[in-house]
N, C-alpha and C positions, 0 to 999 in steps of 0.2 A: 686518110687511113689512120686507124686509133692508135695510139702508141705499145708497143708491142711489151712485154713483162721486162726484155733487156732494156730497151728505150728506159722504160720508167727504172731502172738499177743504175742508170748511169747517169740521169736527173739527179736522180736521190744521190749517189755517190758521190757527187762533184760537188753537191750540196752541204756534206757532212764530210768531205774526206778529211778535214783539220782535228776531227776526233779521232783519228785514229793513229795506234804511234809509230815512228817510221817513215819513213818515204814515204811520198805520194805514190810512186812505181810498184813500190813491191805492196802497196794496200791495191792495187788495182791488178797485178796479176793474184794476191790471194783472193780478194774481195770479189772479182768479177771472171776471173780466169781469161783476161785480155793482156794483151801486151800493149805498154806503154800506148808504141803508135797506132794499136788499132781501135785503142780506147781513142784516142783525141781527133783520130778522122770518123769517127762515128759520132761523137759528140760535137766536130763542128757541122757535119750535114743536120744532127739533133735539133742544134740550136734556130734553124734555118726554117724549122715549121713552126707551121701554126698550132699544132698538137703541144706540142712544146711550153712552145707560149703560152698555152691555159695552164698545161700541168704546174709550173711553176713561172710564172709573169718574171721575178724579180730576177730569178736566175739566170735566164734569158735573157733578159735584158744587160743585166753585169756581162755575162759574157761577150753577147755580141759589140760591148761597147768595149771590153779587156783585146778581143780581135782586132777590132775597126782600129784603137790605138794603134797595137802592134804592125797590122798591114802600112797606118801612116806613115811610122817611123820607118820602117824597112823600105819606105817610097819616097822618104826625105834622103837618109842614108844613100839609095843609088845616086840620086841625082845630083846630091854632093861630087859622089865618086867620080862624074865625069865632065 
């Protein structure tokens, strides 16, 4: 399925949001009219196509690898815990 006009806003957004000044939060409820968390569960299903993938390779690729980090640690972290 092709990327939808929102799909492609929040490629491009996550892409560019370090130009903009302020918070990341409040550029993404002005910029896209999303709240924080419905921005970043859309953007992690985003990241998960192939669509994705072409529209921006590099982007895609940082992110799914900034995730995979994040899930590791949070899988080292429990397993300490107990």
């Amino acid at each position: 399925m092709p990327l939808t006009d929102r799909d492609r806003a929040i490629l491009d957004f996550e892409a560019e949001w370090r130009r903009h000044a302020g918070a990341k939060e409040e550029a993404i409820r002005a910029d896209l009219g999303l709240s924080p968390a419905r921005y970043y569960q859309l953007l992690g299903r985003l990241i998960d196509t192939t669509e994705a993938q072409q529209h921006d390779p590099m982007l895609v690729k940082r992110l799914r690898r900034l995730r995979d980090a994040r899930r590791h640690e949070r899988a080292v972290r429990a397993a300490d815990a107990h």
